[in-house]
N, C-alpha and C positions, 0 to 999 in steps of 0.2 A: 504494500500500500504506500501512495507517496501522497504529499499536500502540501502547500505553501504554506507560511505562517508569515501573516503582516502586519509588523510593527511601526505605529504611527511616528515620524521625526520632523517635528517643526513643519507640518501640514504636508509630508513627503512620505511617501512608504515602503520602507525598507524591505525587501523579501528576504527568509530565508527556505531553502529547500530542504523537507526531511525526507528522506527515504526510507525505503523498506527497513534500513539495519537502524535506522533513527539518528543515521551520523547526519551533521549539520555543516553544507559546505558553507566557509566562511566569507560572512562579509568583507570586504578589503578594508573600507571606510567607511563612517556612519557620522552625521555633522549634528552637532546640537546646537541650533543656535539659541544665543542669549539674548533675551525681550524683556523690557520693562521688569528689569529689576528680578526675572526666573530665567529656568534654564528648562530647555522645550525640547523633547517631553521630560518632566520630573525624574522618569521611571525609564530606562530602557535594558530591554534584552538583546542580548547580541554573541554571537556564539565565540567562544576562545579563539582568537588570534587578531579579533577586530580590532584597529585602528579608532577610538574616537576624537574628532575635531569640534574645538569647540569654537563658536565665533559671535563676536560681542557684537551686538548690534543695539547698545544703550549707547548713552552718550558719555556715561559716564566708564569709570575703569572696575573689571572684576577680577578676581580671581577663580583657578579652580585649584580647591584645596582637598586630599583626600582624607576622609575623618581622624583616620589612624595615623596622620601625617607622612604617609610614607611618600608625596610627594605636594608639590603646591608651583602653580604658574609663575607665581608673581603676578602683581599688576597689568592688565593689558586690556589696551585702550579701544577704541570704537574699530568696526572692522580688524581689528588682533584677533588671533588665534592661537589655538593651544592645542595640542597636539596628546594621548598617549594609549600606548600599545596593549592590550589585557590579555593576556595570555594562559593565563589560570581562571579554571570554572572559581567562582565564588559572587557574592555577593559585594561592591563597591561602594558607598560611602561618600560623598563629596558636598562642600559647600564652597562658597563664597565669604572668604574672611572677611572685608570692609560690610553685608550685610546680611549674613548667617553664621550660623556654626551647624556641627553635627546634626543631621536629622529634623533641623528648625529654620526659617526664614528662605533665604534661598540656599536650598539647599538640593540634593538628586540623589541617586540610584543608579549604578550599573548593575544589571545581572549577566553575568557570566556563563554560556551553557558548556559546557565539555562537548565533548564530540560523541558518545556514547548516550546524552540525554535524548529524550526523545520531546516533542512540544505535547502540551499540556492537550487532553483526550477533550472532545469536543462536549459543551456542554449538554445537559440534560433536554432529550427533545430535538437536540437539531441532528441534521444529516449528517451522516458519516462522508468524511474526505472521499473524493472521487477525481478521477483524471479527466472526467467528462464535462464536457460542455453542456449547460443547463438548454433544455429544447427550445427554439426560436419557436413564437409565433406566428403564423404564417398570417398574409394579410387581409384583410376581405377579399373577394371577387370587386372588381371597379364598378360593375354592373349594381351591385346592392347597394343598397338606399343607407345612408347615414341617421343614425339614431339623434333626432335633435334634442337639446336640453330644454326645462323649461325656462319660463322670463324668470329672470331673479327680482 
């Protein structure tokens, strides 16, 4: 069985591919930009070896700080970016030192998947993944009459 899984990035959508064995081929790049004071999306998944770039698009200067500290941007100003490599499944941690800390104000989320995880089983009620194409509906005949609405 294979299925896509799409993760929303700053109104863009990332895909990744699971396959049968549930290995995840890796996204190269995934951009977060930064808006008004957050970082878009809060929350992101992305499989081990992705690249995240992050890019400020306030006026003002942010950082991306990781909670544990094990790294931090520095200051960087409108249009800067920041760059880093995630290479271990886990969950990541990050805020903005000049207007967050850990887990509060602007702050995010990486999640990390291994290559062994499989994406989360579809919820309760919906269809199972399929490689098919949902069936087009085919058009009236030109000949038949149009169902008018009434006056509003």
């Amino acid at each position: 069985m294979r299925f896509w899984r799409l993760i929303g990035v700053g109104g863009v959508g990332v895909a990744m591919f699971v396959g049968a064995a549930g290995s995840a081929v890796a996204q190269e790049e995934v951009q977060v930009p930064i808006e008004n004071y957050a970082f878009v999306p809060k929350e992101l998944i992305v499989p081990a070896g992705t690249t995240v770039t992050w890019i400020n698009h306030d006026v003002v200067a942010h950082t991306v700080t990781a909670d544990d500290s094990s790294y931090n941007s520095d200051l960087f100003s409108r249009n800067g970016t920041f760059s880093m490599t995630y290479d271990v499944p886990g969950t990541y941690g990050y805020f903005c030192l000049p207007h967050g800390s850990p887990g509060s104000g602007m702050a995010g989320t990486i999640i990390v998947l291994g290559p062994d995880e499989m994406a989360p089983a579809p919820s309760e009620g919906a269809a199972p993944p399929t490689d098919e194409a949902p069936p087009v509906e085919e058009a009236p005949p030109a000949d038949q009459p149009i169902e008018e609405l009434p006056p509003m």
